[in-house]
N, C-alpha and C positions, 0 to 999 in steps of 0.2 A: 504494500500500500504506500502512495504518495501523499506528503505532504502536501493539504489543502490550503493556499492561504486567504480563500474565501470563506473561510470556515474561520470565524474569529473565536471558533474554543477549541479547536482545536492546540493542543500543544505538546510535543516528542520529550518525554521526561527521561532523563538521565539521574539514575537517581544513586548515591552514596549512604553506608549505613544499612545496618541491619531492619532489612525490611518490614521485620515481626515488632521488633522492639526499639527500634531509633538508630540513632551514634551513640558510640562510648566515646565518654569526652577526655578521655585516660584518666580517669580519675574513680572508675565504678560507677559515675551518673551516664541514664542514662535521656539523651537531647531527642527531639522530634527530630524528621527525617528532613533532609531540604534538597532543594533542588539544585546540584552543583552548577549550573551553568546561569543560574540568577540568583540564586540565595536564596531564593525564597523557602518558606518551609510549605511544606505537600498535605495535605489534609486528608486524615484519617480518624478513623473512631478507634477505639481499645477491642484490642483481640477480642473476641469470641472462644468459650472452651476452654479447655485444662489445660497446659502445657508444663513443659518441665521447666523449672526456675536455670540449671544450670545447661546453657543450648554448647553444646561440642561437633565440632567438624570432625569427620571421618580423618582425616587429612592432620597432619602434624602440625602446630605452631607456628614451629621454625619456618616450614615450609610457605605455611598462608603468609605471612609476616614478611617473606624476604622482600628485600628493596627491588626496585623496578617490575612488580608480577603487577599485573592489572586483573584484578577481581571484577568479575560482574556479578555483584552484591543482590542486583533484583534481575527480574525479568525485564527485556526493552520492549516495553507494548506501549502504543498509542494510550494516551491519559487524557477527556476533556474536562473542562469545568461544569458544564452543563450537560444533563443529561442528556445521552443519544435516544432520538427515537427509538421507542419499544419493539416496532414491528419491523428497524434495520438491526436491532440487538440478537444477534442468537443466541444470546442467556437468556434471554427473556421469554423468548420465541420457547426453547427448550421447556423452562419452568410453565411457560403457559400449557403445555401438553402433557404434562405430568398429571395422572389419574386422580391423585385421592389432594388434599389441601397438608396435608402432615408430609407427603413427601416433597410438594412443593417448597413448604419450608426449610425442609434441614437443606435441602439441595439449594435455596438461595441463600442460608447462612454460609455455605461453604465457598459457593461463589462470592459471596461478600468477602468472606476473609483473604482467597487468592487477589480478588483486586487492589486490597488493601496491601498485600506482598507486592503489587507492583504499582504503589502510591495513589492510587485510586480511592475515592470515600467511599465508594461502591459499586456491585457490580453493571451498574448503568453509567458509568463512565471511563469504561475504559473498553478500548478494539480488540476485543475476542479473535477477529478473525485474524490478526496480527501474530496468534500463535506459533509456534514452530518446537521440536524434539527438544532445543537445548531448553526453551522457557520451560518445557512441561518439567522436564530433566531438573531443571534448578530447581521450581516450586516444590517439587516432591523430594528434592536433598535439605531445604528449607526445614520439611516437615519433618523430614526425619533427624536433623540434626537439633528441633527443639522437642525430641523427642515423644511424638504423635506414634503411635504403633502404626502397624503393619496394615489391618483393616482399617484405619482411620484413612491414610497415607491411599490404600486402592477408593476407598469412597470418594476420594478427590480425584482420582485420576479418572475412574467411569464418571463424573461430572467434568471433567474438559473435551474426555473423548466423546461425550453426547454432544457437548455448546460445540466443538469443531466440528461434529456431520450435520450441524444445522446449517452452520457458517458454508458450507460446502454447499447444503443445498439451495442457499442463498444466491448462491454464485459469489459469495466474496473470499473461499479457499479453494485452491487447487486438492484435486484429488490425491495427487501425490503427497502434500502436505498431507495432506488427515489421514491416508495410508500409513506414513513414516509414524503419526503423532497415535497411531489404533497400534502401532508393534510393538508399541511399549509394555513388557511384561509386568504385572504387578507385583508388589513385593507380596516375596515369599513367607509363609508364617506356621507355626503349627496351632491345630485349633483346640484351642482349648476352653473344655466344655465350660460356658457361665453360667451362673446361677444355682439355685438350690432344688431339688426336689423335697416334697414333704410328704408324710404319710396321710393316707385318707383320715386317719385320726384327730390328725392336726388341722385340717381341712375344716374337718368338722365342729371343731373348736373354736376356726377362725370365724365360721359363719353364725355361730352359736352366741360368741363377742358383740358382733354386730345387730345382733336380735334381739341383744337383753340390755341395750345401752339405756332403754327408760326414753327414747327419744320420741317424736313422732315418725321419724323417718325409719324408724328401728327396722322393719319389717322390708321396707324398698332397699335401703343398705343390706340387709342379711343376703337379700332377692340376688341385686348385681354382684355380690362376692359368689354366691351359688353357681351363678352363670358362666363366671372366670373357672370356678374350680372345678365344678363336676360336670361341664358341658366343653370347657375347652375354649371361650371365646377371649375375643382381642378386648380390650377396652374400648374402644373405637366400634365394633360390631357391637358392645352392650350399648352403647347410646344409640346406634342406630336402629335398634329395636323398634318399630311401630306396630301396636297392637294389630294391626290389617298382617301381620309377619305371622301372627299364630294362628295353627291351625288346629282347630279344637275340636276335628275329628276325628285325629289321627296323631293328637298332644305333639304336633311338631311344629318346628320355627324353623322360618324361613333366614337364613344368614346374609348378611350384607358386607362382603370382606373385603378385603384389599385388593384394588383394581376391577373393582364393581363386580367384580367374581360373587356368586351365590352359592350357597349347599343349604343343604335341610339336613338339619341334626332331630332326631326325639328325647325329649325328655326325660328325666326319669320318676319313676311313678312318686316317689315323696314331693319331689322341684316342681311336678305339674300342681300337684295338690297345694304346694304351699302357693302358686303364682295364680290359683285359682281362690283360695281365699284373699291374698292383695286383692286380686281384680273384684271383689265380693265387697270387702270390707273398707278398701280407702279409694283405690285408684276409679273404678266403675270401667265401664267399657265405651268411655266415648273416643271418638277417633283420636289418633296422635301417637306420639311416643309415648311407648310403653311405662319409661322410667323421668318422668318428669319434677322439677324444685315445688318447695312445699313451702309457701312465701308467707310472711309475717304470721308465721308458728300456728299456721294451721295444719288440722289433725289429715287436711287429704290433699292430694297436690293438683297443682294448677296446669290442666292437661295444655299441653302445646304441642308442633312439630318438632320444635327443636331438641325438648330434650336436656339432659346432662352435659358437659362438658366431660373430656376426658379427664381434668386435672381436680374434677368433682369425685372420680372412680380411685384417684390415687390419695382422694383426702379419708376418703370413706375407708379404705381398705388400711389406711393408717392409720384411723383410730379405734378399727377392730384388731390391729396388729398390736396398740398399747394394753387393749383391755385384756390379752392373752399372751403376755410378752414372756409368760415362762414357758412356752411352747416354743417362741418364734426370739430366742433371746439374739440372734442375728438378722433380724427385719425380714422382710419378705415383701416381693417387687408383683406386680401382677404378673409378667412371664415368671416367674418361680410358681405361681399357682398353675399357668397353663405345661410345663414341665411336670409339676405334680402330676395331674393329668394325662399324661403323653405315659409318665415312669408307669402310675397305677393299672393304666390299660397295658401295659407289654409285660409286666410282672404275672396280668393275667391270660397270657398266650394270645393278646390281638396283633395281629400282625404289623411290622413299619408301614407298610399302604396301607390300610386300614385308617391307623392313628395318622396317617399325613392327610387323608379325606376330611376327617373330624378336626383335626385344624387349621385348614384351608391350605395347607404348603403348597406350591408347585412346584418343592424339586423333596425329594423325599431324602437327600443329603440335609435337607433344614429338619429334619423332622429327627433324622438320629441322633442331630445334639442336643434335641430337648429331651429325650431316653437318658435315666440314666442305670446303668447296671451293675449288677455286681458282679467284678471281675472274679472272686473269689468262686463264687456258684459255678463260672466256668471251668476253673480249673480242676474241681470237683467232679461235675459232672464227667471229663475226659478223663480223670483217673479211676473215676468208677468201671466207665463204658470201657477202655483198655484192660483193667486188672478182671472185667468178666472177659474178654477177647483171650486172651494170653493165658 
């Protein structure tokens, strides 16, 4: 791309300084970032996310340090003042086609932060299509030298590799470019399983927390921890619940999941029983979301489409986590409920397909790290089965 000089926001930043965190002024302070060929200083917001306090180059000191080496500290991509049109931006473009609104976000905070590695206040000002191997190559040595793991480090790079086949289909990247910038292999990592499983016991304890808080909400809180734990659903699927979702001939619910994907899960006969006295005794059966707010401390809630928020499902499940904390004395996340789940059905011989249907997966490699087993029972079982062989 050429420099436009009809374009009064346009302007080519050469930029000096640690692009995450400023200058070091040799002294441990550290200076906002400026623009060597004006002085001026580049406008940015404060990181985003967790990083590591002490950032180390792969690379030796001595080596970075020697006299005459010229570092290219950021990426050199086009930076304007003012926002570029949305529908000439392939970030934008990108995020506008992204299926659900939660992935929409994490995917423009990450773009936010790369634009900010190359002195941008965000990702609407600065030329995407300007990319090329060695930018992508720096951003992702960036991340890894202020120490971002491995899975963090590939989420960013399928987020440039998507903004460059847009920029392509734009016609503002050569093919070849976005060939070169898709060959980039992702950092390599071993996966290591997170989260907790927990026994049906504790399950039951959890929802049990939630039922006996003395609230009015007591009984709809109990409902959506149920939901999580013994049906397997996201957070995000329990608020999109709308009562027109069940079917009450056949006690099953319709799913609403990631990527407007559906399945129809059933019930189980206590969960139907309890969600048919809610619907009896507070909620009623008028159209809307199933699990709606309960405003100015009345005893029944105020039916609407919208619903719960998801950070409504993580307050609720944390303060049936307080009221049984000798159960849960390491907290518990909603995926450690649907892991619960995933563990309780394969302990009971349901098969990985099976259990990857009932949690929406679409690759059934997502579904075995939410299994978790006991490696011991294994190696039991094969000394059993050989020492009858033998």
């Amino acid at each position: 791309m050429t420099d436009d000089p009809k374009n009064p926001d346009f302007s080519e930043k050469s930029l000096s300084g640690d692009p995450l965190t400023g200058n070091d002024d040799g002294n441990g302070t550290l200076v906002p970032l400026t623009d060597s060929s004006t002085g001026t200083m580049v406008p940015r917001k404060p990181r985003q996310g967790r990083i590591r306090q002490d950032p180390r180059s792969h690379l030796p000191t001595q080596h970075l340090s020697r006299s005459g080496a010229v570092d290219s500290v950021a990426p050199v991509l086009r930076v304007t003042t003012s926002p570029i049109p949305r529908l000439e931006n392939p970030a934008h473009i990108y995020l506008d086609s992204l299926q659900t609104p939660s992935g929409a976000r994490s995917r423009m905070y990450l773009l936010n932060g790369m634009a900010r590695m190359c002195g941008a206040s965000d990702y609407e000002h600065i030329h995407w299509e300007d990319m090329r191997t060695p930018e992508v190559r720096r951003l992702l040595a960036i991340l890894r030298d202020r120490g971002n793991s491995p899975v963090t480090r590939n989420t960013y790079l399928s987020t440039i590799k998507a903004t460059c086949r847009e920029a392509w289909m734009m016609g503002s990247m050569d093919l070849e470019v976005l060939e070169k910038i898709r060959s980039i292999d992702p950092a390599r990592h071993d996966k290591e399983l997170a989260g907790t499983a927990y026994a049906l016991s504790v399950l039951q304890a959890l929802i049990e927390a939630a039922r006996g808080d003395g609230t009015a909400t007591a009984e709809r809180n109990a409902l959506i921890i149920a939901f999580i734990a013994l049906m397997g659903l996201r957070r995000q699927e329990v608020t999109k619940i709308h009562l027109s979702d069940l079917v009450f001939s056949s006690k099953e619910l319709q799913v609403h999941g990631k990527g407007n994907k559906k399945r129809t899960l059933e019930l189980p006969a206590p969960l139907w029983d309890d969600l048919i006295l809610y619907l009896d005794n507070e909620r009623g059966y008028e159209p809307g979301a199933l699990f709606c707010p309960y405003w100015n401390r009345r005893n029944k809630p105020k039916i609407n489409d919208i619903g719960l928020e998801v950070s409504n499902v993580n307050s609720i499940l944390n303060k049936a986590r307080i009221r049984c904390e000798e159960y849960l004395p390491g907290g518990v996340t909603p995926h450690d409920l649907r892991r619960s789940f995933a563990t309780e059905l394969h302990r009971r011989d349901m098969s990985i397909r099976e259990i990857q249907v009932l949690l929406g997966h679409a690759n059934s490699s997502t579904t075995e790290t939410y299994v978790r087993d006991d490696t011991d029972s294994y190696r039991s079982k094969a000394a059993k089965i050989l020492s009858d062989e033998l």
